[in-house]
C-alpha positions as a printed Julia matrix, in Angstrom:
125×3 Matrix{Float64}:
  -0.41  -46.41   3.95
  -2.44  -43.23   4.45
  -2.48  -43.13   8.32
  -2.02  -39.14   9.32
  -5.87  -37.54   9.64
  -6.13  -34.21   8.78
  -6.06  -33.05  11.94
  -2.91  -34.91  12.68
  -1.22  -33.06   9.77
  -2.86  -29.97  10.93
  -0.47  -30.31  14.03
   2.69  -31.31  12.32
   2.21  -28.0   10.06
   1.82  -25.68  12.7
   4.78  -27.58  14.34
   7.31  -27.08  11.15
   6.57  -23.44  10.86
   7.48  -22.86  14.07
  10.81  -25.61  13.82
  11.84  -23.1   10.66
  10.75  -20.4   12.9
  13.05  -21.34  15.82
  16.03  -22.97  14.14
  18.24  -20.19  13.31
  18.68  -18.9   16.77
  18.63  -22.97  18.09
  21.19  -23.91  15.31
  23.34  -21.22  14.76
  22.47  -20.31  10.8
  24.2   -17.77   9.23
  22.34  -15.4    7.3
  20.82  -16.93   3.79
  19.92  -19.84   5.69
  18.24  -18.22   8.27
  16.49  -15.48   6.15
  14.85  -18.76   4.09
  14.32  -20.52   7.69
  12.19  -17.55   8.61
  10.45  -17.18   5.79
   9.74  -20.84   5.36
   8.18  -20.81   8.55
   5.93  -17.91   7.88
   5.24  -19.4    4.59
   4.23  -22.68   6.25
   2.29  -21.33   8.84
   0.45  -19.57   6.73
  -0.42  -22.11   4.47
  -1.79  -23.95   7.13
  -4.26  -21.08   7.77
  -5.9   -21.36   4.81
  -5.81  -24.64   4.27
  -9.69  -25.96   3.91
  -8.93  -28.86   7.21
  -9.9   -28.54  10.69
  -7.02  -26.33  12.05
  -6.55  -24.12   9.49
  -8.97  -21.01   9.6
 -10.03  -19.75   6.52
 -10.33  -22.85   4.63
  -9.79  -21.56   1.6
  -7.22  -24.37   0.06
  -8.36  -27.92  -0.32
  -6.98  -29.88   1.7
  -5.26  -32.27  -1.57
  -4.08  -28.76  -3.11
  -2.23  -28.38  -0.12
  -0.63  -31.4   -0.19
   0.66  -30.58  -3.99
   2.59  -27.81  -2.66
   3.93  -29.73   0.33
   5.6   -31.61  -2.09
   7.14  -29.19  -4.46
   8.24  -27.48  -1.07
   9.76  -30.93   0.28
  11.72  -31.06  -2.57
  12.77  -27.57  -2.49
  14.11  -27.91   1.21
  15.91  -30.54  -0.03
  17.94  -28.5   -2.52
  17.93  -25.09  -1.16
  21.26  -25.52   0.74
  22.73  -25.82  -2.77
  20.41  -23.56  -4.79
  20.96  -20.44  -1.89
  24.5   -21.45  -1.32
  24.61  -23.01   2.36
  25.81  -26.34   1.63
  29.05  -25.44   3.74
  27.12  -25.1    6.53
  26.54  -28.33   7.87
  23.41  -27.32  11.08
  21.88  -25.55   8.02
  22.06  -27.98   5.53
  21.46  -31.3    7.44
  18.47  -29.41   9.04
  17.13  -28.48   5.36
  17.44  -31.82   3.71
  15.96  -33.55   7.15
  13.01  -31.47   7.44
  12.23  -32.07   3.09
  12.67  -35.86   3.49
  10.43  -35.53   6.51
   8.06  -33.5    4.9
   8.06  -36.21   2.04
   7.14  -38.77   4.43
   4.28  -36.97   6.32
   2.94  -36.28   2.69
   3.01  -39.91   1.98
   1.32  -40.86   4.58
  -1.51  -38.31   4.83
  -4.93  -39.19   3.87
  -5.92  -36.43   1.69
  -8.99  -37.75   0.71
 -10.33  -38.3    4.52
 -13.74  -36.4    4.9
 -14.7   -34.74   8.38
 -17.24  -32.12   8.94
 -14.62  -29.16   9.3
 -12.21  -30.07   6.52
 -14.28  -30.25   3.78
 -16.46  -27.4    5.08
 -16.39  -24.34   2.59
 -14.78  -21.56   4.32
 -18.02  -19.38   4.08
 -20.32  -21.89   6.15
C-alpha cells in the first residue's frame, strides 16, 4: 500500500536527518555511535537535497534511485550497532535498529512512481 506522496517523504527525510542530528546529545551516545549519528544525519539531509521530488533542491536523484539507497541504508542502521561496535549501548543501539525498521516501513509505503510537476521536473528547468 503505497500511501506516502513525495512530498510526505520529503518531510520525514528532512525530519530523520535532523533525529540523527539531535540524538547524541538527546540520548547520551558515546562516541562511535554518535560520530555515525552525525554523519548519518548529514548524509540524509543531504540526500534529500538532491533528490529530484518537491523538497529537495537540486533534483538531481530520481526520486526511485533514492529510494534504492534508503533501503541499503535501512538495513545498514539496522546492523551498524554490531558492525561499529555499539551493541552494548542500549540508547544507541535500540535508536539504530528503530530508526532502520522505520526507515523500512516509510520505504514500503512510498509511492515512488507518483508524478507531480516538481518531482519529476529535471533539475535544470
Amino acid at each position: 500500500m503505497k500511501i506516502l506522496s513525495p512530498t510526505i517523504h520529503g518531510v520525514l527525510d528532512y525530519a530523520v536527518g535532523a533525529a540523527f542530528l539531535l540524538a547524541p546529545t538527546l540520548l547520551g551516545f558515546r562516541e562511535q555511535a554518535a560520530v555515525l549519528s552525525y554523519v548519518i544525519g548529514v548524509l540524509f539531509i543531504g540526500a534529500a537535497i538532491v533528490t529530484r521530488y518537491p523538497l529537495g533542491l537540486l533534483k538531481l536523484l530520481p526520486f526511485p534511485v533514492h529510494g534504492v539507497i534508503e533501503t541499503i541504508m535501512a538495513l545498514g542502521f539496522i546492523a551498524a550497532p554490531w558492525l561499529f561496535g555499539f551493541s552494548g549501548q542500549p540508547a544507541a543501539r535500540n535508536f539504530f535498529v528503530v530508526a532502520g525498521v522505520a526507515l523500512l516501513a516509510v520505504v514500503a509505503m512510498t509511492d515512488y512512481k507518483a508524478t507531480s510537476s516538481d518531482s519529476s521536473r529535471p533539475a535544470h528547468a
